[in-house]
N, C-alpha and C positions, 0 to 999 in steps of 0.2 A: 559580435554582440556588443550593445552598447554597454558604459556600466552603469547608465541610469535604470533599465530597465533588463535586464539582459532576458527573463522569464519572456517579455511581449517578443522579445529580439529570437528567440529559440523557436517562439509558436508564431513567428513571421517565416520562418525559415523550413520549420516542417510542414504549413501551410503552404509553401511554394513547392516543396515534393511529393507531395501527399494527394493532394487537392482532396475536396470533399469536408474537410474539418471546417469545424465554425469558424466565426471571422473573432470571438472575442475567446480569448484564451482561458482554458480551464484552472482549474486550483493546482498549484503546486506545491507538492510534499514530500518530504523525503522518509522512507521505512524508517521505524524504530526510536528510539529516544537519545542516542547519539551518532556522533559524526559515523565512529566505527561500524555500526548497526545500518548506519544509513549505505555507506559503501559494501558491505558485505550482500545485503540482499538486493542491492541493486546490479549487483554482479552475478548474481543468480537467474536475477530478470532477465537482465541482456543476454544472460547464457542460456536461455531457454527454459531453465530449472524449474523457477518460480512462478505461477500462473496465478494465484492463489493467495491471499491475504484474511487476517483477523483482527476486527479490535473488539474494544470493548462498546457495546451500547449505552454502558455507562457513561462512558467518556465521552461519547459525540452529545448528549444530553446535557453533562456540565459544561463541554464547551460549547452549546449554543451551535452546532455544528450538523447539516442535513447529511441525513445517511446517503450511503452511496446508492447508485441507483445504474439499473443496465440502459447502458449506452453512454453512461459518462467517460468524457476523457479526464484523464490526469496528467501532467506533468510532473514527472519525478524528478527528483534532485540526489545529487551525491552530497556527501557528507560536509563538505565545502560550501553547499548551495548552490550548485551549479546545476541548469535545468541540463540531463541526459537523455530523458528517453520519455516517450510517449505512450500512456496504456490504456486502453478501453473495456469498461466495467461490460461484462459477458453473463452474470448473475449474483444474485444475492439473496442472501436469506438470513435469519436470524436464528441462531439455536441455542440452548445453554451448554454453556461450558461439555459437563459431561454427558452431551449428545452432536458434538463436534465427533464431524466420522473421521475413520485412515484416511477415505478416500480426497477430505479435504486437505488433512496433515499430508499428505504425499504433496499434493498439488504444491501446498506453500516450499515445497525444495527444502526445508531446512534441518540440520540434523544427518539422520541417518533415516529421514523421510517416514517413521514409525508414528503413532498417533501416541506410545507411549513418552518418548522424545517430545514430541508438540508440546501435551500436556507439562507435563515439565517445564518445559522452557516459557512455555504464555504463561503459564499462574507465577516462575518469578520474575518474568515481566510485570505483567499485574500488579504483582505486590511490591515493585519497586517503584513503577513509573505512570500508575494511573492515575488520572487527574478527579477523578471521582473519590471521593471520601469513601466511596463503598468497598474497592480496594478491586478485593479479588473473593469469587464463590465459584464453589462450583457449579451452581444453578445461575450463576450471572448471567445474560443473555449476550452471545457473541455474535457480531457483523461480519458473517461468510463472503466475502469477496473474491469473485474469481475472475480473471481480466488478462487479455492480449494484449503481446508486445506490439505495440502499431508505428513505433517509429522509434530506432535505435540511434542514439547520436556517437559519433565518434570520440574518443578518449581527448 
């Protein structure tokens, strides 16, 4: 990877084992709101665990930012900003807060996989790290993301 771009250098690369991906590389982002958050559930991903993601609707709104949508790819990054692994968007839906099911708290691996765990854990996410003034509710509307490992990069 070069280190001017090392992101286009990762999706030249799983573009050469893959085949089938676009030619212009997707968004790249790393889980969670630090470096540690970001290696933790990326390691859940490549491990199978994680299938599954949440944000807020809030947040994609103040940041001017398109909701996800199936069939998008991502590139993910470790906490470093190092592009690892490749995921493709499998569905989405919007729900609030407390009608977020188990069955999607399971998917996201995190925890002890319970929806009472999830709950907990996203609202003081929420209320630490959301970019929205509106913070955290429990009617807030949340962006159900569920998505395949499509391309694992080596450590």
């Amino acid at each position: 990877m070069s280190a001017d771009n090392p992101t286009a250098d990762f999706w030249t690369s799983c573009r050469a084992v893959m085949g089938g991906l676009p030619e212009t590389p997707p968004e790249a982002w790393a889980f969670g709101a630090t470096a540690e958050q970001a290696e933790e559930l990326l390691a859940l991903v490549l491990a199978g665990t994680k299938t599954a993601t949440a944000s807020s609707a809030w947040d994609y709104e103040v940041d001017g930012e398109p909701l996800p949508a199936e069939g998008d790819y991502s590139i993910l990054l470790d906490g470093r900003g190092i592009p690892r692994a490749v995921i493709q968007t499998t569905a989405v839906s919007i729900v609030p807060f407390d009608e977020v099911t188990e069955a999607h708290a399971h998917a996201e691996g995190e925890g002890d996989l319970s929806l009472a765990w999830w709950r907990d854990a996203h609202e003081r996410f929420w209320r630490s790290f959301s970019t929205s003034s509106q913070g955290f509710d429990a009617r807030m509307p949340v962006v159900c993301e569920e998505f395949r490992l499509v391309y694992p990069a080596a450590a």
